[in-house]
SENUZA-557951 format. One line per field, with one value per residue (C-alpha): x, y, z; residue in one letter; residue number from 1. Coordinates in steps of 0.5 Angstrom, whole numbers. Example, Ala and Ser with C-alpha at 12.3 -4.5 7.8 and 13.67 -1.06 7.14 Angstrom:
// residues 2
x	25  27
y	-9  -2
z	16  14
resn	a  s
resi	1  2
This chain:
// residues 807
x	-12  -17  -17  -15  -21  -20  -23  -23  -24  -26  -32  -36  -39  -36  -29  -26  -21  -14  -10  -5  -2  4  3  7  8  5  7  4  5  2  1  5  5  6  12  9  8  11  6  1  -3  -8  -2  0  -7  -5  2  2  -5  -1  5  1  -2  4  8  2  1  9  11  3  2  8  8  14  11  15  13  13  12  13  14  9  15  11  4  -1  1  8  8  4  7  15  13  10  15  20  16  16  23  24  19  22  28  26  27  20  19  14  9  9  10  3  0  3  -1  -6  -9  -7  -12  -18  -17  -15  -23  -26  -23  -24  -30  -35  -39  -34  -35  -39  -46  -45  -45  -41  -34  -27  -25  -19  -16  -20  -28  -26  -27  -34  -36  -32  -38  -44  -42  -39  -41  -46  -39  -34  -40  -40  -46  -46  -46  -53  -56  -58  -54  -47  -40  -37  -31  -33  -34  -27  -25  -28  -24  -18  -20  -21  -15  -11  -14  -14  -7  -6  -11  -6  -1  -4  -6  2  5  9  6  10  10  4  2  4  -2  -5  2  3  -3  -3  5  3  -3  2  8  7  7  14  17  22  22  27  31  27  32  26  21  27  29  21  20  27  26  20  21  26  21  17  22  25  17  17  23  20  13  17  14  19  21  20  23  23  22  19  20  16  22  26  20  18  21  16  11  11  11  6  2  4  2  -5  -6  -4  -9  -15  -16  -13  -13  -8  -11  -8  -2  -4  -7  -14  -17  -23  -27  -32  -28  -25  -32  -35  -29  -32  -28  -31  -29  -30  -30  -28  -34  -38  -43  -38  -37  -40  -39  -35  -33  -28  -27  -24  -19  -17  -15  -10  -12  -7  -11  -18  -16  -15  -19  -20  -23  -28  -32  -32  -30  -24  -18  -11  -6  -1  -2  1  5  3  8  10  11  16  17  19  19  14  11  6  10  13  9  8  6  -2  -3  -6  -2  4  2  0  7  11  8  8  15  16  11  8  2  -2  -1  -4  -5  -5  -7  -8  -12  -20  -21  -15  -21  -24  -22  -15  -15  -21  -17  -10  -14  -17  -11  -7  -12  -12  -5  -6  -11  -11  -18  -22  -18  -24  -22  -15  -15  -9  -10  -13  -14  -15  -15  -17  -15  -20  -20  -17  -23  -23  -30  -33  -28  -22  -15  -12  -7  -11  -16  -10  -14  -8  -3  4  6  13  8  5  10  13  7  2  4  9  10  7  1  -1  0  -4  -10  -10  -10  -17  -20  -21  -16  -21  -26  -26  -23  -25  -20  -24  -21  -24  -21  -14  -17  -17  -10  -7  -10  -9  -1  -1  -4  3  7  6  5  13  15  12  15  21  22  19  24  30  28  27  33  30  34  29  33  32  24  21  14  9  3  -2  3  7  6  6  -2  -6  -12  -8  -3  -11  -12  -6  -7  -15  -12  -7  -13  -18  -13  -12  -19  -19  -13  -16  -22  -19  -14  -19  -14  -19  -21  -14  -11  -17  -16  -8  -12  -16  -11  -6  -11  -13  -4  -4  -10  -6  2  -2  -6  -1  7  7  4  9  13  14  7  7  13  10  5  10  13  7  5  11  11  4  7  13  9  4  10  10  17  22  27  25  26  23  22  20  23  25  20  18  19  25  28  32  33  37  42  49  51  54  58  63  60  65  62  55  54  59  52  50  57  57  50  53  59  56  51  56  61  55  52  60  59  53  58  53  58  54  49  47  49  56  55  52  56  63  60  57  61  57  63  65  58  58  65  62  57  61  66  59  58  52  50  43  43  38  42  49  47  42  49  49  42  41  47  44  37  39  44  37  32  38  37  30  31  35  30  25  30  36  36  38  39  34  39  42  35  33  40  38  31  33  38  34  29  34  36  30  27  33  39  36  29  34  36  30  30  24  24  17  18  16  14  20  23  27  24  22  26  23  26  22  23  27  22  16  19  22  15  12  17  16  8  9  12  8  2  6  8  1  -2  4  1  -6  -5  -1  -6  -11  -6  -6  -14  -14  -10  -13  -21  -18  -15  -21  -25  -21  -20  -28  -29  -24  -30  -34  -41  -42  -39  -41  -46  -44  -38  -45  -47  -54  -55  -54  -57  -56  -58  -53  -52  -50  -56  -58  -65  -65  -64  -60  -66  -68  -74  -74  -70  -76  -79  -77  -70  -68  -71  -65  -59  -60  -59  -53  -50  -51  -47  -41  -41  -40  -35  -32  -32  -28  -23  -22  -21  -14  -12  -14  -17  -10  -9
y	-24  -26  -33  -33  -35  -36  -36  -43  -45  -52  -51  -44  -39  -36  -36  -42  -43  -43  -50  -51  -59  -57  -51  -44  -48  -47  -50  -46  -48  -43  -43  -39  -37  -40  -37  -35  -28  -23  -21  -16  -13  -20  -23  -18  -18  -25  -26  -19  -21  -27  -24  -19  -26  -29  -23  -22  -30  -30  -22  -21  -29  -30  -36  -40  -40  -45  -43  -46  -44  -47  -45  -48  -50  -55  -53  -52  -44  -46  -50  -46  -39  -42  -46  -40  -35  -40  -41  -34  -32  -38  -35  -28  -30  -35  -30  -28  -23  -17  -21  -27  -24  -21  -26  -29  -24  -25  -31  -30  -26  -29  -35  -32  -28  -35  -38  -33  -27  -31  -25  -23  -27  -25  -29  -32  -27  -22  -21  -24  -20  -16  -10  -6  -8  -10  -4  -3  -11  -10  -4  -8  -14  -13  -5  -7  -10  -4  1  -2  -7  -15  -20  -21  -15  -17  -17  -14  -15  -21  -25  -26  -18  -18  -23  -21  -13  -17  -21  -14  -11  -16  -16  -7  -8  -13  -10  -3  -8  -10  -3  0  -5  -7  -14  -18  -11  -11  -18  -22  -23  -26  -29  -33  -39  -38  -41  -46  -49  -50  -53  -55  -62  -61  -58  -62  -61  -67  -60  -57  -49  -45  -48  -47  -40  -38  -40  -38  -30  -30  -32  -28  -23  -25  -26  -18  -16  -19  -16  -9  -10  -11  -20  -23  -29  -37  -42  -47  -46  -52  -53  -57  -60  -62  -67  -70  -78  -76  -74  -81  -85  -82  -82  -89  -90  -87  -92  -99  -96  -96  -88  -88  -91  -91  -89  -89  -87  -82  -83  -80  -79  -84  -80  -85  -91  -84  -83  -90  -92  -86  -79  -74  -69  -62  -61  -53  -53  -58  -53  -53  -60  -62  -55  -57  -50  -50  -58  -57  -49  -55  -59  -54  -51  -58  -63  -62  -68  -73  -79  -85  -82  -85  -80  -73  -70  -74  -71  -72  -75  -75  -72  -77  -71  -71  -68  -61  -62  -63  -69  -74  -82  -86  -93  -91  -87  -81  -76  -70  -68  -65  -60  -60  -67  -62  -58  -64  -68  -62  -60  -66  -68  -61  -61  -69  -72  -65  -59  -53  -47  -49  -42  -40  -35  -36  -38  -44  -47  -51  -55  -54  -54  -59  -64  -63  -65  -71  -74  -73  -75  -82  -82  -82  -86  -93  -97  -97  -90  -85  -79  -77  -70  -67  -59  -57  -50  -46  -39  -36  -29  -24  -22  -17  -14  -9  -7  -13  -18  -22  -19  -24  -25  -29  -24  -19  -14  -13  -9  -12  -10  -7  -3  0  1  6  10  9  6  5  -1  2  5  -1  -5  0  -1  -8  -8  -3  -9  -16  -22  -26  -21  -18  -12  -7  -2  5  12  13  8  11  17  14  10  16  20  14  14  22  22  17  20  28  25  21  27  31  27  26  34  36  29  32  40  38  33  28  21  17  12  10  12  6  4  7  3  4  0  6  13  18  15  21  20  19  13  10  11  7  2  1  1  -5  -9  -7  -8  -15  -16  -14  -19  -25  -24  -27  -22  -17  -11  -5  -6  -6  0  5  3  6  12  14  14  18  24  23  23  29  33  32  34  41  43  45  47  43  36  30  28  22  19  21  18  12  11  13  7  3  5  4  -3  -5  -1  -6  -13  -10  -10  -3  0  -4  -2  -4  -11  -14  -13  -7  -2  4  10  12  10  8  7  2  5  11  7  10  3  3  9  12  17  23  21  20  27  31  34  37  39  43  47  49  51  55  59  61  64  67  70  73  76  80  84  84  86  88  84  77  74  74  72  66  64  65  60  55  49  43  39  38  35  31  28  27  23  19  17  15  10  13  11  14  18  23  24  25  30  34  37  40  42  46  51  52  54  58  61  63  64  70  72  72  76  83  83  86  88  92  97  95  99  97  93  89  87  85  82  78  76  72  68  66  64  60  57  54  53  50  48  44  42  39  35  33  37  42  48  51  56  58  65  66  58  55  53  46  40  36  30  29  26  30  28  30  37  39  37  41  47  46  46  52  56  53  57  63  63  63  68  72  71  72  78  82  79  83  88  89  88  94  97  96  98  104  106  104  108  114  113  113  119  123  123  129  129  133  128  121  120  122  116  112  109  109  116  122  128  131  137  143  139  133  128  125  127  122  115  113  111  118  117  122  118  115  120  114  113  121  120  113  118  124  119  116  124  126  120  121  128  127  121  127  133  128  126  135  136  130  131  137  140  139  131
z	63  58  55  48  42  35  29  27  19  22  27  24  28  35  37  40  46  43  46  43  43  49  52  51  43  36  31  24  17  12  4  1  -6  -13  -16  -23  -22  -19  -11  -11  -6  -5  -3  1  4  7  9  12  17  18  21  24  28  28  32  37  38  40  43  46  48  49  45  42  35  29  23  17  9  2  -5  -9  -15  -19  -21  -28  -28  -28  -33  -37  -36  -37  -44  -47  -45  -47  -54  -55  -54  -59  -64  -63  -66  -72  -79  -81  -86  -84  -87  -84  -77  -78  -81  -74  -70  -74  -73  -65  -66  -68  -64  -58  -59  -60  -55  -49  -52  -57  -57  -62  -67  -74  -76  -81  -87  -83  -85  -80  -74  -76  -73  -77  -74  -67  -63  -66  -64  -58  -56  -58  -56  -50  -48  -42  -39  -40  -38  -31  -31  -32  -38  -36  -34  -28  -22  -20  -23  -21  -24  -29  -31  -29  -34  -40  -38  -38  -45  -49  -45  -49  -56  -55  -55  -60  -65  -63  -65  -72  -74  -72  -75  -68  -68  -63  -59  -55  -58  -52  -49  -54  -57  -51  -51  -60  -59  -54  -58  -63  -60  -53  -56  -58  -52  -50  -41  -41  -38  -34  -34  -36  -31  -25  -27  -27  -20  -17  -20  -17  -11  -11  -11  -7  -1  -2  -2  5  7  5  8  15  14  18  15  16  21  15  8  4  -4  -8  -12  -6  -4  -10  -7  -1  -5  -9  -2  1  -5  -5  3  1  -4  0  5  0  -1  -8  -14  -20  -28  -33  -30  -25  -18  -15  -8  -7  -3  -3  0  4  6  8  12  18  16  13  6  5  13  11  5  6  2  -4  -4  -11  -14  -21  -23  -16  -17  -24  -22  -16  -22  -26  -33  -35  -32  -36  -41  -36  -36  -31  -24  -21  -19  -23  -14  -14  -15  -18  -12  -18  -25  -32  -35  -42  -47  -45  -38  -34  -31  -25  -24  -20  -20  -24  -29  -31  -28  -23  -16  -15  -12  -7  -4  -4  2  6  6  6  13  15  15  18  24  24  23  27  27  31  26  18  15  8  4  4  -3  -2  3  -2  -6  -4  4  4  0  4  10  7  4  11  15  10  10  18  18  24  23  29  32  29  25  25  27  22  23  30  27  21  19  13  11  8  1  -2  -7  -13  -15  -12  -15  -12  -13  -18  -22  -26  -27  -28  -24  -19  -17  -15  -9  -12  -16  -9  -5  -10  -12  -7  0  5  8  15  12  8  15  18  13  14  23  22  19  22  19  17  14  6  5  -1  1  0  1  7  10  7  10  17  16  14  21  26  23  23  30  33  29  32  39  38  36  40  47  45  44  50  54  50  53  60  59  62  62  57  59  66  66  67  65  71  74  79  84  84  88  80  80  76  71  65  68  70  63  61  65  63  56  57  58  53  48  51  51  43  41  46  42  36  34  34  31  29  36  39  34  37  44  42  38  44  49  46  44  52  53  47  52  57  56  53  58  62  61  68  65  69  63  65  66  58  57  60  55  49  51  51  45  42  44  41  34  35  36  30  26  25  26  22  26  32  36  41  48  44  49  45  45  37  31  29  36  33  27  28  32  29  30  24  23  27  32  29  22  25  27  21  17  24  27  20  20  27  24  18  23  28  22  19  26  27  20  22  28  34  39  45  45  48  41  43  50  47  42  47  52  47  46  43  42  49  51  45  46  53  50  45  51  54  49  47  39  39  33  36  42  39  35  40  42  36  36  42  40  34  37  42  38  34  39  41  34  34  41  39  34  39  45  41  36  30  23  18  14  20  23  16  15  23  20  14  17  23  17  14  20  21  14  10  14  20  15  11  17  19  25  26  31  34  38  44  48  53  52  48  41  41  37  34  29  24  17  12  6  11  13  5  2  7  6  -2  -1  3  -3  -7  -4  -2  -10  -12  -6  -10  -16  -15  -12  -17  -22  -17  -17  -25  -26  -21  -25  -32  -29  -26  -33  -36  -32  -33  -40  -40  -35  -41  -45  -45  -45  -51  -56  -52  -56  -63  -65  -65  -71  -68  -70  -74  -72  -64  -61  -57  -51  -55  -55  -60  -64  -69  -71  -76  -81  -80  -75  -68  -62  -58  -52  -47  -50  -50  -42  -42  -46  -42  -35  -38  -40  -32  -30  -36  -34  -26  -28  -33  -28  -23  -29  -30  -22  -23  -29  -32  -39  -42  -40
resn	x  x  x  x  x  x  x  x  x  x  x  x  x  x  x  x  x  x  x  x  x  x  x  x  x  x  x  x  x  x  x  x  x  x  x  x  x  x  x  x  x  x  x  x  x  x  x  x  x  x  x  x  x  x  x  x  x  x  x  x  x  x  x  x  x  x  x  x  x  x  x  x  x  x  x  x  x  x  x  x  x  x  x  x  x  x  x  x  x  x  x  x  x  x  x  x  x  x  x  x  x  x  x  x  x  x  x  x  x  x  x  x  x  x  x  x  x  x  x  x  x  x  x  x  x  x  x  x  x  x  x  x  x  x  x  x  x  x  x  x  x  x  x  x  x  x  x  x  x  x  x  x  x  x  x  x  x  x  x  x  x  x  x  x  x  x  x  x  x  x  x  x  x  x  x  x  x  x  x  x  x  x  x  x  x  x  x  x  x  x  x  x  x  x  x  x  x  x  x  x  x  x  x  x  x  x  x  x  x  x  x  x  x  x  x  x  x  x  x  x  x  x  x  x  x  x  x  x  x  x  x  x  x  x  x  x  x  x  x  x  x  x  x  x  x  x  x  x  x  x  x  x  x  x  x  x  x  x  x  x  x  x  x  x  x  x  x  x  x  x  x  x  x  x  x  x  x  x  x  x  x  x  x  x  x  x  x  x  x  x  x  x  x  x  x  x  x  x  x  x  x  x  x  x  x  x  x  x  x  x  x  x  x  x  x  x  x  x  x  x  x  x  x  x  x  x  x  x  x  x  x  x  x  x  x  x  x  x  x  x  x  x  x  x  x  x  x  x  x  x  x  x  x  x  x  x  x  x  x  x  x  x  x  x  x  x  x  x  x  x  x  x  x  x  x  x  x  x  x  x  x  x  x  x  x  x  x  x  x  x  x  x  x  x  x  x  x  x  x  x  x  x  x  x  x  x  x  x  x  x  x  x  x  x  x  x  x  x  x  x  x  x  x  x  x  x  x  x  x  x  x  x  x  x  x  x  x  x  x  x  x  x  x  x  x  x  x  x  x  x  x  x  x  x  x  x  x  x  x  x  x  x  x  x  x  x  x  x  x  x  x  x  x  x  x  x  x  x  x  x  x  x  x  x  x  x  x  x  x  x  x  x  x  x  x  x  x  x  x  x  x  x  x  x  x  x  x  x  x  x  x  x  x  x  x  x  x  x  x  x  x  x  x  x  x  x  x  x  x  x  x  x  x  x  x  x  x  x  x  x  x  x  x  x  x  x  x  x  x  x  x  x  x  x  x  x  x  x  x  x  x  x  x  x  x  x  x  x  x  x  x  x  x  x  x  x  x  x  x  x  x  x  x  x  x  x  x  x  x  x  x  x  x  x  x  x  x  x  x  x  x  x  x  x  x  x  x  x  x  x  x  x  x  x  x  x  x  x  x  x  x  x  x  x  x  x  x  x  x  x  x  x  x  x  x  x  x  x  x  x  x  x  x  x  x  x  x  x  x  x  x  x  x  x  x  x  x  x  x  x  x  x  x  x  x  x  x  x  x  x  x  x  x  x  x  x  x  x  x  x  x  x  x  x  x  x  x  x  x  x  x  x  x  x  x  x  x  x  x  x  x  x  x  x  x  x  x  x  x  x  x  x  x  x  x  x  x  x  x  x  x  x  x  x  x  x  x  x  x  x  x  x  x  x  x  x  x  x  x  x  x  x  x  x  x  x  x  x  x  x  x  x  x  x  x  x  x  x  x  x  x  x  x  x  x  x  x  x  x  x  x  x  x  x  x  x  x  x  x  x  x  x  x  x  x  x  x  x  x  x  x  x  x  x  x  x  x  x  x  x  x  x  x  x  x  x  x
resi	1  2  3  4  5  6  7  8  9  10  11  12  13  14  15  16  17  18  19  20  21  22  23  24  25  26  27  28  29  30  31  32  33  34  35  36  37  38  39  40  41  42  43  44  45  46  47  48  49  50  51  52  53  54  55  56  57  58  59  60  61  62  63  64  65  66  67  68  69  70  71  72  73  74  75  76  77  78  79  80  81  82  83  84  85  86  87  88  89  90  91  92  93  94  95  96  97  98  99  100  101  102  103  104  105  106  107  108  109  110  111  112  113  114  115  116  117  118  119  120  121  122  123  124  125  126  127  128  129  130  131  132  133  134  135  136  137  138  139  140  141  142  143  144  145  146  147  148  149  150  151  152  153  154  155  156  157  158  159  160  161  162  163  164  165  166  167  168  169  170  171  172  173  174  175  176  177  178  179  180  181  182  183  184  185  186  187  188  189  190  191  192  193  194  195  196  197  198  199  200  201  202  203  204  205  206  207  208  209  210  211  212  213  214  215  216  217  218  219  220  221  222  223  224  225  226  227  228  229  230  231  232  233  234  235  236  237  238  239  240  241  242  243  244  245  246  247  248  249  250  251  252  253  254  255  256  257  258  259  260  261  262  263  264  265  266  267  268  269  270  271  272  273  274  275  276  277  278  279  280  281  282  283  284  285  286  287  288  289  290  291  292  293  294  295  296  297  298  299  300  301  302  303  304  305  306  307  308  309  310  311  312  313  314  315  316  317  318  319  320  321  322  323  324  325  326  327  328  329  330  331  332  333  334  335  336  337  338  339  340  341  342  343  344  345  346  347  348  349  350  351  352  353  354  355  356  357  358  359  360  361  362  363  364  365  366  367  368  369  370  371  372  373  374  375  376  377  378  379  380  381  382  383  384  385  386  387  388  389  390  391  392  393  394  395  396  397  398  399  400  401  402  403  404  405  406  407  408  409  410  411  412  413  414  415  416  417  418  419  420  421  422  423  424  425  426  427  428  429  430  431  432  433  434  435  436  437  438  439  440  441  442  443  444  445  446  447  448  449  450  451  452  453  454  455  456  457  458  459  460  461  462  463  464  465  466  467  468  469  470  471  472  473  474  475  476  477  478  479  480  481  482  483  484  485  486  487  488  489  490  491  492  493  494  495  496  497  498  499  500  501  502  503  504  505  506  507  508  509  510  511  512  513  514  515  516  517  518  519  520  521  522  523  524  525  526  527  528  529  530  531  532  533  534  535  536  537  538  539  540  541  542  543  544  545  546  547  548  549  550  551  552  553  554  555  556  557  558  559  560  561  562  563  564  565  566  567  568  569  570  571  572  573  574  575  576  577  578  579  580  581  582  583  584  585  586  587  588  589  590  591  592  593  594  595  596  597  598  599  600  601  602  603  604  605  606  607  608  609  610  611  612  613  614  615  616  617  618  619  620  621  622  623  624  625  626  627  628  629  630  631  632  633  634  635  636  637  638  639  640  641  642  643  644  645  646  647  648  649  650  651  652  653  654  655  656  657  658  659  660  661  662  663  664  665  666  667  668  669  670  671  672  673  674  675  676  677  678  679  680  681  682  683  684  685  686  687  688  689  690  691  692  693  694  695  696  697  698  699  700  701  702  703  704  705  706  707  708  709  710  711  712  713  714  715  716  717  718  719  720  721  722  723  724  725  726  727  728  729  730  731  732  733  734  735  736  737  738  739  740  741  742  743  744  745  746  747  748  749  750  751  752  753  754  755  756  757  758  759  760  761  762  763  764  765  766  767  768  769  770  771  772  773  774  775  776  777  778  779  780  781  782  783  784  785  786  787  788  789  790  791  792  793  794  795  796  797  798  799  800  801  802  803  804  805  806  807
């Protein structure tokens, strides 16, 4: 087997060997998110690719993996998003007059454009922005950007384009609000910072409710969009406030060490004492290390007015909070933890003073995950021991990227993950288009590779439908069909190709999880599978099902099946899933005992005695093989109901028989049609079951979702109707072009010329001698009029021979 490497943060450039620290272990902590806003496709981006590891790490490797992730419940957004929404509730309910409410809106207004979209703003002798000159302004001051192109001119759109859209964004609506009179309505964006400007000051956070309630709600969210996106979920879950007394020991251990010093009531890292005493900062970055823009984002939007650094690249252990701000005790004062110095004594109680794995998306390398590393490994720190190694590898997922920027909410270009699932993807899908692209690399999703998840999923799904039916046909014992290898007797082409195959995808996953290589490996040998079951009527079933069931197992350690658990043993999607565990088999099974009932009744109705119809129907007895079943304790849902299926397909294949073998009068062979129609298009698609028939067999049955089956039925009707439509309306311009014809031929040719204004005299033959201003009709026209007359009069002959001088 090949030697696991990985992609390791800490030591650019090729894979690495993965040792963990004990061998068959891996301890994993993780970043988990913000709770300020609801999850979006970024966020769904990290943590699905991090189970998508975590899973092949423990059901591929075999590894024993003990994951930790925290909730980041104490942080700048927090505070900020809690206060202002809290502010606004508060404001809401004040009793202003219309009047006063505008004037509210309004100076939000301006100062929300000072403050974020300067270019707005008049010369000197131009009147104020108001609702009125906004958009105006908005197109000369900031066109180039709304039309695609940058700020500058130069360059492609970044983030800072995505900022100045989501700036215009909220003064479009709130200038909308101020021209309709809706103010608080559509204003809030521009609202909430105007509020906090006026009364963070005075908000009183000795009850910290309103930041609690924010965090909780979404973590909320964030844990049941895990639970939809199939993400298993933590050994250990750590929260920021349930650590805020370790947070001030360990800060405080930081600082008896020298690495850290107090000023004015908040504690800094001394990167500098850090640095002289032999350890290395920015170990992740060392390129970004001077970089203020990620220094200052690493500090929080609340941090700015802090004084008292050393150094402008210290940063912030523990934050003097400042009125507004919730707050907790420590020997340097009331004040609250920074944010980086969270994760560092979080996964440190959890995992000791190293771990294996510490993981997180790329843009937390720096300054977030620089930092972390640098104020465990000084908390660790042993004079004369060298450097005290805290992570052994880290992993950075990719970006998630919309028109070359980051999915953010701060740039509020993304869309939640709720949001997807409900419009755009399902949980498997989006997996799918994340396993074709590699973990650590950046993904702009595109619809080509929409286009290729979408065949990849469609390519599995066919062949487990497809197995499955063909399985249930021959009545194969699925069950007791073990996986083949090359040790056995059964070795034919596809059975190399299965066994070549578990070691590419091996290969792929050992070469630091490399998922698009892994998922064409499955893609490629389930057509060669494809190609094989349908070369020939003879193809053995159980190499087919060999390689199902391998697939099916790799689908189930990707985490694309929900329903499935490991060892992954099923065959197909939902192997877990269908399981009519719990419902009783009687009940599972009623919605296909009475399709049954329903055809067999209306099949007696159609009185086909004498044919092999009755013979069927005398001999079937579906509810003797599936009690048969039940007794056996069988709870597939599938195999519950096949039962069922079978007597109902066969009871329509002998439908579909008579047809062409017995005589049947016009009204009784339409009568035969309709219903086995109906059979196959309605009462088994509206059970999730399709029947492709077969020349002299039994028609196939396959289980396919209901919603699939029923939008394909409806897509079928749609174009049939609009076939239906095109043709009557071919019919009736056929119709119309004979009638105008016709009407045309009716005229003779005598008097075709002489309604036309153009003339006023003609001659015995009905041509036209003079125009209308009295002047002979040109030679050259008279030779045109008299070819026209020739053609009406053979029209005119073909008019009399069908409907005669009278008509």
């Amino acid at each position: 087997m090949a030697t696991l490497t990985i992609q390791n943060s800490l030591t650019p450039g090729s894979a690495v060997p993965f040792e963990p620290r004990e061998d068959g272990k891996v301890s994993w902590y993780a970043c988990g998110p913000t709770t300020y806003d609801l999850s979006h496709l970024g966020h769904a981006r990290n943590y699905v690719s991090t189970d998508i590891i975590r899973r092949i790490l423990m059901h591929h490797f075999g590894f024993s993996v003990n994951f930790v992730m925290n909730f980041t419940d104490v942080d700048d957004k927090i505070i900020i998003k809690a206060r202002r929404n809290k502010l606004l509730e508060l404001e809401s309910k004040k009793p202003y007059s219309p009047e006063q409410r505008r004037e509210l809106v309004f100076k939000a207004f301006q100062a929300y454009a000072n403050s974020n979209l300067p270019l707005l703003q008049p010369a000197d002798d131009a009147a104020d922005l108001d609702e009125n000159n906004y958009h105006v302004r908005k197109e000369a001051a900031y066109g180039r950007v709304l039309a695609g192109g940058t700020i500058t001119g130069d360059g492609k759109p970044s983030d800072a384009e995505a900022k100045v859209k989501m700036y215009l964004n909220a003064l479009d609506s709130a200038a909308q609000a101020l021209k309709t009179g809706t103010l608080f309505d559509g204003a809030e964006d521009i609202l909430l910072p105007y509020l906090d400007s006026l009364y963070k000051e005075t908000f009183d956070t000795r009850d910290q409710t309103p930041f609690t309630d924010l965090t909780q709600a979404m973590e909320k969210a964030f844990v049941d969009d895990m639970t939809a996106l199939n993400v298993l979920p933590p050994d250990a879950v750590t929260r920021v406030t349930e650590y805020v007394p370790q947070i001030v020991k360990f800060v405080e251990q930081i600082v008896d060490k020298g690495f850290a010093y107090e000023a004015n009531g908040s504690v800094y890292f001394d990167i500098a004492a850090f640095e002289n005493a032999g350890n290395t900062y920015a170990r992740l970055r060392p390129e970004s290390k001077n970089d203020k823009a990620l220094q200052e984002e690493g500090e929080g939007s609340l941090s700015k007015t802090l004084e008292g650094k050393k150094r402008s690249g210290d940063f912030a252990l523990w934050k003097k909070s400042k009125a507004g701000e919730p707050f907790w005790p420590s020997p340097w004062g009331a004040g609250r933890p920074g944010w980086h110095i969270e994760c560092s004594v979080m996964a440190s109680d959890k995992l000791g003073e190293q771990m294996d794995i510490h993981s997180g998306g790329i843009d937390l390398a720096f300054p977030h995950h620089d930092n972390e590393l640098a104020q465990s490994e000084a908390y660790f720190h042993e004079c004369g021991k060298g450097e005290h190694t805290w992570v052994k590898y880290f992993l950075h997922m990719g970006h998630l990227s919309i028109a070359g920027s980051k999915m953010s909410k701060s740039l509020k270009n993304f869309q939640t993950i709720q949001d997807a699932l409900a419009t755009t993807y399902t949980a498997r899908n989006m997996r799918i288009v994340f396993l074709m692209g590699k973990w650590n690399d950046g993904v702009e999703i595109s619809l080509d590779m929409r286009k290729q998840a979408d065949n990849w999923e469609t390519t599995l799904d066919n062949f487990f439908t497809n197995i499955k039916a063909k399985l249930s046909e021959a009545e194969a014992p699925t069950s007791a069909v073990k996986d083949l290898s090359l040790a056995e007797k059964v070795v034919d082409g596809l059975t190399e190709e299965l066994e070549q195959a578990k070691k590419d995808l091996n290969a792929a996953l050992s070469n630091s999880f490399d998922t698009p290589s892994a998922m064409q490996v499955i893609l490629r040998l389930v057509r060669d599978a494809n190609i094989y079951m349908n070369k020939s009527a003879d193809a053995n079933l159980q190499t087919v099902e060999a390689v199902a069931r391998w697939v099916t197992k790799i689908a189930g350690i990707f985490g694309l099946d929900p329903g499935a658990q490991p060892p992954y043993e099923g065959l197909g999607w939902g192997s877990g899933e269908i399981r009519a565990a719990d419902l009783d088999p009687k009940t599972a099974v009623k919605p296909y005992a009475a399709v049954f009932a329903k055809v067999k009744e209306d099949v007696q109705a159609l009185n086909l005695a004498h044919t092999p119809v009755q013979a069927v129907l005398e001999q079937q007895q579906p509810e003797v093989e599936f009690l048969a079943l039940e007794k056996s304790g069988e709870y597939d849902l599938e195999k519950l109901t096949l039962p069922y299926l079978r007597a109902t397909s066969r009871l329509r294949d002998e439908l579909r028989g008579i047809i062409s073998t017995t005589a049947l009068d016009p009204t009784t062979k339409q009568a035969v049609l309709s219903l086995s129609d109906r059979i196959r298009d309605y009462d088994l698609t509206d059970l999730g079951v399709q029947l492709d028939d077969q020349t002299d067999r039994p028609s196939l049955i396959k289980f396919v979702p209901a919603a699939k089956l029923i939008a394909a039925r409806e897509e079928k009707s749609a174009f049939l109707a609009e076939k239906a439509k095109q043709k009557e309306e071919a019919r009736r311009a056929r119709e119309k072009a004979e009638e105008e014809k016709w009407a045309k031929a009716k005229v003779s040719p005598l008097e075709m010329f002489k309604g036309d204004a153009k003339y006023q005299e003609w001659d015995a033959e009905g041509l036209p001698t003079k125009l209308a201003d009295g002047s002979e009709v040109p030679k050259s026209q008279t030779k045109k009029l008299k070819k026209e007359q020739e053609r009406q009069k053979k029209v005119h002959e073909e008019y009399l021979v069908k409907f005669g001088a009278s008509a």
